[in-house]
N, C-alpha and C positions, 0 to 999 in steps of 0.2 A: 781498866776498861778493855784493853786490848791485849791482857796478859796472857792471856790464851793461845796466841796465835800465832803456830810455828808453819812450817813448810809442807807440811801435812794439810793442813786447812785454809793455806791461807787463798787458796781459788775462790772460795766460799767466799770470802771479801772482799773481794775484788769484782765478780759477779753482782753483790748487791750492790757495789759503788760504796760504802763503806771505807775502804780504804781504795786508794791507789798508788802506782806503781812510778817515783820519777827518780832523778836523774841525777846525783848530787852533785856531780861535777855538769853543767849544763854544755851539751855535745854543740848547740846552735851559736851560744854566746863564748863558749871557752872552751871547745875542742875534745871536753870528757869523751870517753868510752862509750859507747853505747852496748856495751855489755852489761851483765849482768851483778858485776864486780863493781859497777855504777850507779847501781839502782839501790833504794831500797824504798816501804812501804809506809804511806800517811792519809791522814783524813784530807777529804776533800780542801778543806780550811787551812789545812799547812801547806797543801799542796799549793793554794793559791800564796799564801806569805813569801813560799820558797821560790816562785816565780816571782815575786816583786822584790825580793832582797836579792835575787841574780839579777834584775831590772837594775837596781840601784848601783850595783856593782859593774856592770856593761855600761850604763852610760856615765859612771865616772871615767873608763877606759876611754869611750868617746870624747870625752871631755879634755884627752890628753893627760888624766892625773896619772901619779904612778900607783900603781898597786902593787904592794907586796905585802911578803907573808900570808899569803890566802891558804885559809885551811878550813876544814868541814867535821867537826866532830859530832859523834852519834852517841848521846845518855841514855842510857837502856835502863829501863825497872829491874835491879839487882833481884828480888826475889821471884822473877819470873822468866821463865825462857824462851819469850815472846821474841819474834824478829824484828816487831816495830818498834823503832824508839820511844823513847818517851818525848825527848826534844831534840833537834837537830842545834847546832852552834858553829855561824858562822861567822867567820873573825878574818882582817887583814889592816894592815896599814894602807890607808891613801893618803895621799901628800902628807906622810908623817902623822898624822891622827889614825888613832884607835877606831877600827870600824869591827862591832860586836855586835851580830842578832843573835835572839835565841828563841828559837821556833818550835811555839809547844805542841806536839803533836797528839797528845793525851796524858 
């Protein structure tokens, strides 16, 4: 669906709300970059996932849990040279358990 869309076009998607522009490391809850080395692009729909699964992650910190290993990985459609992933994957231990989402973004 969004195989198409490199850095050439990708204004055009962002203009119709199609896709937007956020933050994988989140700058308000965990101190990310708000560069551009920070960003990358999703449908509206992951957009909101990717805000509740930082939700979920910020208030276990609140919670006192420990958090580690937090890491952000981006799956990209191999046969296209699209800059939007396909899913986003976000993985860390809190108090010792396995915490995995996988945020499908198309």
């Amino acid at each position: 669906m969004y195989s198409n869309v490199t850095r050439d076009n990708i204004n055009e998607h962002l203009a119709s709300g199609q896709l937007k522009a956020i933050y994988l490391v989140s700058p308000e809850y965990f101190g990310g970059s708000e560069g551009s080395d920070n960003q990358t692009f999703v449908t509206p729909d992951a957009e909101r996932e990717k805000n509740r699964v930082d939700a979920e992650l910020y208030n276990a910190l609140r919670q006192g849990k420990r958090v580690q290993k937090f890491n952000i990985d981006l799956d990209y459609e191999e046969s296209s040279a699209s800059i939007v992933p396909k899913n986003i994957i976000v993985s860390a231990i809190i108090d010792g358990e396995d915490y995995r989402r996988t945020i499908e973004v198309w």
